[in-house]
C-alpha positions as CSV (number, residue, x, y, z in Angstrom):
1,X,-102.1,-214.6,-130.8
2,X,-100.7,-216.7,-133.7
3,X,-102.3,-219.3,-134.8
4,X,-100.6,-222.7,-136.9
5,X,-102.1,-224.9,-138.7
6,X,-101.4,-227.3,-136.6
7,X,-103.9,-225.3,-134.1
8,X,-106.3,-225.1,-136.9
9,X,-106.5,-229.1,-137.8
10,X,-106.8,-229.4,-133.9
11,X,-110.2,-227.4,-133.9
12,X,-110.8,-228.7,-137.2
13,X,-110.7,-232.4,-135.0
14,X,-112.7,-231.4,-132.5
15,X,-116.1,-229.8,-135.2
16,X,-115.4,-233.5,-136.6
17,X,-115.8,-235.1,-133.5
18,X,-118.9,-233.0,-132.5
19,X,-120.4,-233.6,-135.8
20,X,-119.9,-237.1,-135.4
21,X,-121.8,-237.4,-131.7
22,X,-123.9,-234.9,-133.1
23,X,-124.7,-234.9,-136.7
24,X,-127.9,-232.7,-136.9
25,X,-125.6,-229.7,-135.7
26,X,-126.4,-226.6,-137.2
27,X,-123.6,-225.3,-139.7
28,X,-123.8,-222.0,-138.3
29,X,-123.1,-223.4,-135.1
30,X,-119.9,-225.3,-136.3
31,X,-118.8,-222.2,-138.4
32,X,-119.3,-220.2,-135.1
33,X,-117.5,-223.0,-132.8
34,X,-114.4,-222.5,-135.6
35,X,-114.3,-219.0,-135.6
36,X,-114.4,-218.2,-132.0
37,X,-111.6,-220.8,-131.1
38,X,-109.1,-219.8,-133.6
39,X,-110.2,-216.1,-132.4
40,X,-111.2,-215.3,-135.9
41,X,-108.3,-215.4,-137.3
42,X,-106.4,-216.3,-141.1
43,X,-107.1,-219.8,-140.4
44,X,-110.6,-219.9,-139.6
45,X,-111.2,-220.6,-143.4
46,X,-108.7,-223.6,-143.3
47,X,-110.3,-225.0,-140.4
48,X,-114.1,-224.6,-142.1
49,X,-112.6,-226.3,-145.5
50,X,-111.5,-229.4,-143.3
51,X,-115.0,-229.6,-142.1
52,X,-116.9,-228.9,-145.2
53,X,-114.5,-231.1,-147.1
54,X,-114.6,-234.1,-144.7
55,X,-118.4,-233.2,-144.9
56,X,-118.7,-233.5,-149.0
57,X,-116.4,-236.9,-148.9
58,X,-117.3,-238.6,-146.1
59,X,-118.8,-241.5,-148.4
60,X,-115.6,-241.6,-150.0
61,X,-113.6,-241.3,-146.8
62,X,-115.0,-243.8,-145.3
63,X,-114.8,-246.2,-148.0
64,X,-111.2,-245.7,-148.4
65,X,-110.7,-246.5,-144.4
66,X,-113.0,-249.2,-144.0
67,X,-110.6,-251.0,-146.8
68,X,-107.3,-249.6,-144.8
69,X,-108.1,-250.9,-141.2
70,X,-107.6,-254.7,-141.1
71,X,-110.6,-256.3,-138.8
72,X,-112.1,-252.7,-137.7
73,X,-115.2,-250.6,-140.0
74,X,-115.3,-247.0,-139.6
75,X,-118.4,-247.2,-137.6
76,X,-116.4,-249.5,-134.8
77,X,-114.0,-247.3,-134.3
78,X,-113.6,-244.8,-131.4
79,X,-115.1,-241.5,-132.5
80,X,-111.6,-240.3,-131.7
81,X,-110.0,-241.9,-133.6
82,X,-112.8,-241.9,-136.8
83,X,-112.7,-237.9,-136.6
84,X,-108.8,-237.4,-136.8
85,X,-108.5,-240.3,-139.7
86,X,-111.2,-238.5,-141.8
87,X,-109.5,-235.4,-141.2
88,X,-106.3,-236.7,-142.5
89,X,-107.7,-239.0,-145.2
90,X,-109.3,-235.3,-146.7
91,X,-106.1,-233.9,-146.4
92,X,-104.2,-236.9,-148.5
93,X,-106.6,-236.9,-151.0
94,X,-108.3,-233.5,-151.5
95,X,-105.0,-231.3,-150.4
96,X,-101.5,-230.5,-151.2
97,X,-100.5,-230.6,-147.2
98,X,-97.5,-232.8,-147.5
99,X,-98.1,-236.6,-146.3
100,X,-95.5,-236.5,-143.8
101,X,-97.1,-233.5,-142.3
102,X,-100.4,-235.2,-142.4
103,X,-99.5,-238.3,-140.8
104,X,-97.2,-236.5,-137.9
105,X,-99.7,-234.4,-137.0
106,X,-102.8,-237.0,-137.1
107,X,-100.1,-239.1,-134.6
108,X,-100.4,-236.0,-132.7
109,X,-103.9,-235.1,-132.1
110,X,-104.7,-239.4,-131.7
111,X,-101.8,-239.0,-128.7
112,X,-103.7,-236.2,-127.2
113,X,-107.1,-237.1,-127.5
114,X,-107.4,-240.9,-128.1
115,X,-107.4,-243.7,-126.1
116,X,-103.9,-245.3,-125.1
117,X,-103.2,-247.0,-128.5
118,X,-104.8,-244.6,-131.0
119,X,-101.4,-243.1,-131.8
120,X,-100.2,-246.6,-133.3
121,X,-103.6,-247.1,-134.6
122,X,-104.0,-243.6,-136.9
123,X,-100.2,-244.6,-138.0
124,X,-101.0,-247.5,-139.1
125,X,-104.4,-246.7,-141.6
126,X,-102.6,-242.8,-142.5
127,X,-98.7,-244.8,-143.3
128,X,-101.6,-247.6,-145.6
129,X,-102.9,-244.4,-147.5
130,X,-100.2,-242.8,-147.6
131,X,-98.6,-246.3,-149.2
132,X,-101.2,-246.5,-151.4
133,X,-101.3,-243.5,-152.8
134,X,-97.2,-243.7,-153.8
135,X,-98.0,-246.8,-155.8
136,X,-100.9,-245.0,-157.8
């Protein structure tokens, strides 16, 4: 079975998420959650960088999307929603994934997995960093 990166960021999501509801999760558990639904494969260390990234900069991440969302704080938002924007605020700041790929793909998983308007809502916060970042 091949796997994309696409697949990877998806289980990358969902750790996020579960860390989120759950934040005393073992590591070991997370690590072993990763590895057995990317079936072990080249991407599993992708996929565990996400985490441990979004892990390490969470302060940082949060910061920058508290000051992107226009009436909403990080902790407001639906968990969702707050897992794929971390995810793709790590990958805009701490990756070399083009930004276009990191928005589409945040549009994406917030269209599968988030509530009715979390498609327009991660566009909107990911296309403000992504604006930002141009002008720096």
């Amino acid at each position: 079975m091949s796997v994309t990166r696409a697949r990877a960021r998806e289980i990358a999501f969902q750790a996020l998420y579960q860390l989120d509801l759950n934040p005393g999760a073992a590591p070991d558990d997370i690590d072993r959650f990763i590895a057995a639904r990317l079936h072990g494969g080249p991407l599993v260390g992708f996929a565990a960088g996400i985490v441990r990234g979004v892990g390490a900069a969470r302060a940082e991440i949060d910061t920058l999307l508290d000051g992107r969302a226009e009436r909403w704080r990080v902790a407001r938002m639906a968990a969702t929603d707050r897992a794929i924007l971390r995810l793709a605020a790590w990958e805009l700041l701490h990756s070399d994934t083009p930004p276009a790929v990191v928005a589409d793909e945040a549009i994406e998983l917030a269209k599968r997995y988030g509530g009715e308007h979390s498609g327009t809502f991660v566009a909107g916060i990911v296309g403000r960093i992504i604006a930002d970042r141009r002008g720096a």
